[in-house]
C-alpha positions in Angstrom: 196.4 117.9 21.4 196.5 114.8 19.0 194.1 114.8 16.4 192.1 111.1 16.8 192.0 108.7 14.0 188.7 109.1 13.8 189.0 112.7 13.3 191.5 112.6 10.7 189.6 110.4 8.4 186.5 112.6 8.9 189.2 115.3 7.7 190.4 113.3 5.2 187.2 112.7 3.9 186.2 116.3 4.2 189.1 117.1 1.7 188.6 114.8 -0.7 184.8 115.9 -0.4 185.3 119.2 -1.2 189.1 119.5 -2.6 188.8 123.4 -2.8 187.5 123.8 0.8 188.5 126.7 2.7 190.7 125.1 5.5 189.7 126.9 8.6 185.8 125.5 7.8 187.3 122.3 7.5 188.7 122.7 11.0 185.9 124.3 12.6 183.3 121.6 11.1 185.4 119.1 12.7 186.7 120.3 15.8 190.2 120.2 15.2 193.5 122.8 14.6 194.2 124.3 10.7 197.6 122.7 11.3 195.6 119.7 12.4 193.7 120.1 8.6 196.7 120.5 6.6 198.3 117.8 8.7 195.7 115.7 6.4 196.5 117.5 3.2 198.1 114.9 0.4 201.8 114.7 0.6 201.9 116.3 -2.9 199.9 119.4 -1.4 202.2 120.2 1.4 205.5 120.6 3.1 205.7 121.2 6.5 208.7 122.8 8.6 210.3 123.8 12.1 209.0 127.2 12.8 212.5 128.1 13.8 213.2 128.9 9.6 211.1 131.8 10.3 213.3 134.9 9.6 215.0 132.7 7.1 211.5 132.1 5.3 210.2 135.8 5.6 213.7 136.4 4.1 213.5 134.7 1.5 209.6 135.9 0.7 210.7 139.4 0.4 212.8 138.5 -2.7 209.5 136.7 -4.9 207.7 140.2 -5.7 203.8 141.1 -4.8 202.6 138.5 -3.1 198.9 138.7 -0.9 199.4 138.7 2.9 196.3 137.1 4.9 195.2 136.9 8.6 192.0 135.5 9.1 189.9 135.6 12.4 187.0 134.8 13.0 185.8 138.2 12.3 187.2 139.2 9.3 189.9 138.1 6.7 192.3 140.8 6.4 194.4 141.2 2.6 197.2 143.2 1.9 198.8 142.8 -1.5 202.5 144.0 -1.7 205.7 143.1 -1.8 206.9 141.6 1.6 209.7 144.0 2.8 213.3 142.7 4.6 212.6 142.3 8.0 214.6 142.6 11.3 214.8 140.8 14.6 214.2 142.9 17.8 212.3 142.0 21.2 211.1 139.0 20.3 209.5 140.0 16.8 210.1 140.0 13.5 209.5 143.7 12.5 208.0 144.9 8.8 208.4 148.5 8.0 207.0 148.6 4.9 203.8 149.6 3.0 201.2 148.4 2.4 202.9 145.4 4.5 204.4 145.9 7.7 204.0 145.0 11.3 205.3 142.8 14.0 205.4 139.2 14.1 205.8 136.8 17.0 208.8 134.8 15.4 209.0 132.8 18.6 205.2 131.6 18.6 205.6 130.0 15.1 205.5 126.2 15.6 205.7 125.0 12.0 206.0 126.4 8.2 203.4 124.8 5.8 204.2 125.1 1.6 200.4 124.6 0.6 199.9 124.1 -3.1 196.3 123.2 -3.4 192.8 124.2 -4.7 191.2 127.1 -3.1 187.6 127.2 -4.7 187.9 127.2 -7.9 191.8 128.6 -8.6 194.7 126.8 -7.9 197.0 128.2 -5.5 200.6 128.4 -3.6 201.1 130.0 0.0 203.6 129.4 2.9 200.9 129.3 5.8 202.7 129.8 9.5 201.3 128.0 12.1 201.3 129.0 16.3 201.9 126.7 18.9 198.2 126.2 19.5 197.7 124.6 15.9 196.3 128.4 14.5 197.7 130.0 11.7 199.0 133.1 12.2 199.0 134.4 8.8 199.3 133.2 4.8 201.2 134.7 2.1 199.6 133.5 -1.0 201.4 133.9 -4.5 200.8 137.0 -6.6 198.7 136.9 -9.6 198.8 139.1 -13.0 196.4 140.9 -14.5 194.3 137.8 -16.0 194.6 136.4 -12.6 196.8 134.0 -13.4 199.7 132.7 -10.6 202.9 134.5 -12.0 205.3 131.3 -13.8 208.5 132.6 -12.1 207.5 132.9 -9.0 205.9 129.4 -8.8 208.6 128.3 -9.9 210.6 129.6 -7.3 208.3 128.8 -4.7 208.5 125.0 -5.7 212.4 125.2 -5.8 212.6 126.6 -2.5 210.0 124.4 -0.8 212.2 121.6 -1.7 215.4 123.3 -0.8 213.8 123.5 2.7 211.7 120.7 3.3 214.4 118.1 1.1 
């Protein structure tokens, strides 16, 4: 489904409204897809790729350190913080075995890769956010923090340097 012009400036203006917004509200308030929602992000606040850089993405993931791994549902926001280990292809998933992160994920459902670097609340924040064919996310892995809860330099920087190695 195309989102309307009408509905992406109410989006738009939902954004700019509240710059910290959690996305999925956004989307729900208006009726549209969280890929829809950061469709309307500004083009300094995200990158968006072919879903078929999957295993290449996850691959690359499992080099930055503890990172925070979230699903959301409607019914509850799930949070695993951990490194995310090497994965492997095999029936159609991408398999984790590790701890506290593992599990199998639908490689072939992922439409699109977002690199998100914007408010959430009040803290500034980086995540590669993997989006389904149906415009859902699927999950988020948000960028690890220290003990002051502060985003970790190196990895940030490595996140922004691969963003643009894969979005160019």
């Amino acid at each position: 489904m195309t989102m309307t012009d009408e509905a992406k400036t109410k989006v738009k203006n939902a954004l700019a409204e509240t710059p910290g917004a959690v996305l999925e509200q956004v989307a729900k308030e208006n009726g549209v897809t969280v890929a829809d929602v950061v469709s309307c992000l500004l083009p300094e606040q995200v990158r968006t790729i072919s879903g078929d850089k999957f295993e290449a993405v996850m691959t690359e993931i499992s080099t930055w350190g503890e990172i925070t791994f979230i699903v959301a549902t409607n019914d509850v926001i799930f949070e695993a913080k951990g490194e995310v280990p090497t994965g492997s292809v095999g029936r159609g998933f991408y398999n984790l075995h590790g701890k506290p992160i593992g599990g199998h994920l639908n490689l072939n459902n992922c439409a699109s890769i977002s690199f998100v670097s914007r408010p959430l609340f009040t803290s500034d924040t980086h995540s590669v956010q993997f989006y389904n064919h149906d415009g859902g996310c699927m999950f988020k892995i948000y960028l690890g923090r220290d003990a002051d809860r502060k985003l970790i330099p190196e990895q940030v920087a490595t996140f922004k340097a691969y963003r643009e190695k894969m979005a160019g």
